[in-house]
N, C-alpha and C positions, 0 to 999 in steps of 0.2 A: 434400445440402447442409445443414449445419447450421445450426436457428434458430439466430435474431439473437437477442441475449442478454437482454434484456427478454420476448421470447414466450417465452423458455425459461423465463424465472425463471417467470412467468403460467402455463407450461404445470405445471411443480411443484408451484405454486399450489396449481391448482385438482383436482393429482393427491392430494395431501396431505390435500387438506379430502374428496374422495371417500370417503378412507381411514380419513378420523377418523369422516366420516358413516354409514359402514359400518359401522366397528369400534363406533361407539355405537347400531346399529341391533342388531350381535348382542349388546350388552350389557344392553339393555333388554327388558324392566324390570328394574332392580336396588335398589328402592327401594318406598317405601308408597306404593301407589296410590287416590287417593279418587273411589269414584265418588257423583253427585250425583246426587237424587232429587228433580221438584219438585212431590210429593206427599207426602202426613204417614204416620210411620211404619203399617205392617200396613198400606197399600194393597198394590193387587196391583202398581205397579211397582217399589214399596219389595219385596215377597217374592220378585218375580223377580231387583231387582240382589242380594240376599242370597245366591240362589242360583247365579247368577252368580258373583258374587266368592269361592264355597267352588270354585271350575272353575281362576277366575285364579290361585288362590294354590296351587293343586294344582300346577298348571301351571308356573308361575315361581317358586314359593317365597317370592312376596313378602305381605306384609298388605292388605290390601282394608278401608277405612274407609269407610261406607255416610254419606254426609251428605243426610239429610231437609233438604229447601228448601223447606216450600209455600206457596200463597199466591201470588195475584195471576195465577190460572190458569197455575203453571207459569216465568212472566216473573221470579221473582225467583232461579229455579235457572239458568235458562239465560242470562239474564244474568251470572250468576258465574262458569260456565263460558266463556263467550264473553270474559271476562277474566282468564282463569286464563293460568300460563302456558304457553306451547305446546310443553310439553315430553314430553308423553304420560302425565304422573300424575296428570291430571284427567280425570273421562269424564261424561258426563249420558246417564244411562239413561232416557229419556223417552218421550212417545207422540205419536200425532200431534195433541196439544193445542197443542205448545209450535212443533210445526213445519211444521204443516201447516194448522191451523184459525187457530190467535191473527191472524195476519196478518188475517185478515178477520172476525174481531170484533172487533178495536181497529184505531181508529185511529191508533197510534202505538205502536211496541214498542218494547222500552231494548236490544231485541238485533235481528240481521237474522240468520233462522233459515237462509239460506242463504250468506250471506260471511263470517258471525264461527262459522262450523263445519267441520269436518274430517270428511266421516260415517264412520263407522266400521263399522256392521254394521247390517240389519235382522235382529232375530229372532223375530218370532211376532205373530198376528193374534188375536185372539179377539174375543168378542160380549157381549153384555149381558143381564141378566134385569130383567124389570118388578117392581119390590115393592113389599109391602105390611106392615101388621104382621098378625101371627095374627085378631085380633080384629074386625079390617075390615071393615065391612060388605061388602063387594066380593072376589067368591071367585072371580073370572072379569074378562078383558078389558072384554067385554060388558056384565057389571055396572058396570064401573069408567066406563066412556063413559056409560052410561047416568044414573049418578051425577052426574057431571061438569055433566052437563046440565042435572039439576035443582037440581043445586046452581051457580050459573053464577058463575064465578070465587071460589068459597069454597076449593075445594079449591088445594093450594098442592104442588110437586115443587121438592125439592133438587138441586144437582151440584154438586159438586168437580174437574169437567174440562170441558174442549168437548165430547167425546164424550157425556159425562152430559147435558149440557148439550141440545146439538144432538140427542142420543135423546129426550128429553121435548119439544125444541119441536116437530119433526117429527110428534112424536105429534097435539100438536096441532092441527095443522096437516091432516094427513089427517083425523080425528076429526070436525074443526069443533069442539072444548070449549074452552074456556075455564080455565086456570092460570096460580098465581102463583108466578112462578119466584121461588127463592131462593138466591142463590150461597152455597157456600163457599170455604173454602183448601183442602181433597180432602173427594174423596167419603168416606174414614173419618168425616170430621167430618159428613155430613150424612146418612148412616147412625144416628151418635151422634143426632142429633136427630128423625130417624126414628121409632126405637127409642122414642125418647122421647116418640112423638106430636105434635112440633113440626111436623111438617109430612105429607104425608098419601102421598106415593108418589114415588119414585124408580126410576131407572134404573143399576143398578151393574154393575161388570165382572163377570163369573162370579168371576173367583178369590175375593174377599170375599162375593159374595153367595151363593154353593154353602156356605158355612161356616154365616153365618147363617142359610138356610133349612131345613141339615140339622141343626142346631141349634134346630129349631124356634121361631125368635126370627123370623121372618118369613116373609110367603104368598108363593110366587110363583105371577104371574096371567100369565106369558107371557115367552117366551128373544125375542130381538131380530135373531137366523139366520132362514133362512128354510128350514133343516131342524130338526129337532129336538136339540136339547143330549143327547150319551151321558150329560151331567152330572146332567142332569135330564128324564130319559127320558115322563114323566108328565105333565111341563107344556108347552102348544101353544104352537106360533110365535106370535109377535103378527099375523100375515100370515094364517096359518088361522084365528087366532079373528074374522077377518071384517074387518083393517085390511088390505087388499089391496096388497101392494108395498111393504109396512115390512119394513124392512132397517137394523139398525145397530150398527158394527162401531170395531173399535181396532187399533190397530196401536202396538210395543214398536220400539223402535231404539238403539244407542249413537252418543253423536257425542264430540267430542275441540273444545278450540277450532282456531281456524282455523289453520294455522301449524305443523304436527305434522310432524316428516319422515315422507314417504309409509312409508317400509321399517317404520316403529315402528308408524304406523296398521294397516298389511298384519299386521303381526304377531299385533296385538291381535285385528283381525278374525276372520285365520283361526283365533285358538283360542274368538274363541266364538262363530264358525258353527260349529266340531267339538264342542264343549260344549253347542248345542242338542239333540242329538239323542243326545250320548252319553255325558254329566253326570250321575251319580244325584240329585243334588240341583235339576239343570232340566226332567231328563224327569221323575220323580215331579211338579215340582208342577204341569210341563203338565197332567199327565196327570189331576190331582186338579181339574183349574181349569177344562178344555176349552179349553184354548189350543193352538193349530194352530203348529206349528214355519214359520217364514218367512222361509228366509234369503237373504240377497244382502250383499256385499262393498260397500266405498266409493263404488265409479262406480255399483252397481246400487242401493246405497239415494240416491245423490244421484237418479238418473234414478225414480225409482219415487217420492222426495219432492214432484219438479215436477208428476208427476200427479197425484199425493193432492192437492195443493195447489190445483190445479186441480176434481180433485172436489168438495172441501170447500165452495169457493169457492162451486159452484154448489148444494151444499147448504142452504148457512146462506141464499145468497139464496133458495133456494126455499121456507125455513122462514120467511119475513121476518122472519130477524135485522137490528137495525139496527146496524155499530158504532159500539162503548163513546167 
């Protein structure tokens, strides 16, 4: 029996727009793609989408433009993305600062890190090392607490993420000492002031801080795993050096705004879960940084987001953060 002429026109329709959504899914990408970064250049998530984007353009032949956002922990990149349009040449290369902790250190975010995103890929986990400069009175954990102590709130620690962040409270926190947090807009900048003797000890990602220590431009008094860094095979867990059950860790992801045809997300996905582990420019710098390859597709980083989130959550409470 032949539809009636309206469900036929309808059935055409919606065969037609299939067709076009198709044809524009194997067409993509055919244009410059920019992905956003909401840390300041030479962090380690700015050197991972670098490396990244030599994968993308390998890949598709198109241009990869790296746009640094930082500042405002994160909030002011992924806000941009969350309004970008939803066409698939936007991406936010971020960590779980932006999408997993902000929510429960502010009381108010200009994005919802779960409805104004499209997730697009998990790729890679890593950890932290505790630092110092060269000259530091404190050549050890142990000395560093014990310091702490005699000095009761003099001493002062930087971050430029939640991660930074939530690793030096938690520090304290188990410790009993006493420090005065200092934020920045990324950890590069509070490194820079580090460096500079503005402030007295931080927590940074390996990727930047394996550079500086091998460089002899800072001490490290302890990695943030709870095995030993291959990166830095010499220096003990914060967990061995006697803070019993300190653990603390990061995690990398792509996301897209919300609104992306699924077929162009899947696309992107699947070339850089196959670009973490087979990219000369992503395996080298895993491999230079101690970053752990971690991947999962759309549905598995949205489902592995809700848990992080849930972790976090009871993290910061446990560190009694209060939100901003």
């Amino acid at each position: 029996m032949p539809l009636p002429y309206n469900r036929h026109r309808l059935t055409l329709a919606l065969a037609a727009l299939l067709a076009a959504a198709s044809a524009a899914a194997q067409d993509y990408p055919n244009k410059q793609i920019t992905i956003v970064v909401p840390f300041a250049a030479g962090s380690a998530t700015d050197q991972q989408a670098r490396a990244y984007a030599t994968a993308i353009t390998a890949e598709f032949k198109v241009p990869v433009v790296i746009d640094d956002k930082p500042g405002a922990s994160g909030m002011i990149a992924a806000q941009s993305v969350a309004k970008a349009a939803p066409d698939g040449y936007t991406m936010l290369f971020t960590t779980n600062t932006t999408h997993a902790a902000n929510e429960h250190l502010y009381k108010k975010l200009p994005y919802d890190p779960v409805k104004d995103f499209s997730p697009v890929a998990l790729l890679s986990k890593g950890y932290q090392v505790m630092v110092v400069l060269p000259n530091s009175p404190y050549k050890s954990v142990a000395e560093f607490i014990a310091g702490a102590k005699a000095e009761k709130g003099k001493l002062s620690f930087g971050s430029g993420s939640s991660s930074s962040r939530v690793a030096g409270e938690a520090f304290k926190q188990l410790t009993g000492i006493e420090l005065l947090h200092v934020p920045y807009k990324s950890n590069t900048l509070a490194l820079t002031d580090l460096l500079g003797g503005q402030i007295t000890v931080m927590w940074t990602d390996m990727t930047t801080g394996v550079q500086q220590i091998s460089a002899g431009k800072l001490r490290a008094l302890g990695v943030t795993s709870l095995k030993r860094s291959p990166q830095l095979p010499n220096i003990p867990t914060i967990d061995e050096s006697g803070v019993k059950g300190y653990e603390s860790s990061y995690w990398n992801a792509a996301y897209m705004p919300a609104g992306v045809p699924p077929a162009s997300v899947k696309r992107m996905s699947d070339l850089l879960i196959r670009a973490t582990t087979s990219a000369p420019a992503v395996t080298s710098l895993a491999a230079s940084t101690g970053t752990d390859p971690a991947t999962l597709g759309p549905e598995g980083l949205a489902k592995f987001q809700a848990q992080e989130s849930a972790k976090w959550a009871r993290i910061i409470k446990a560190a009694g953060i209060e939100p901003e």
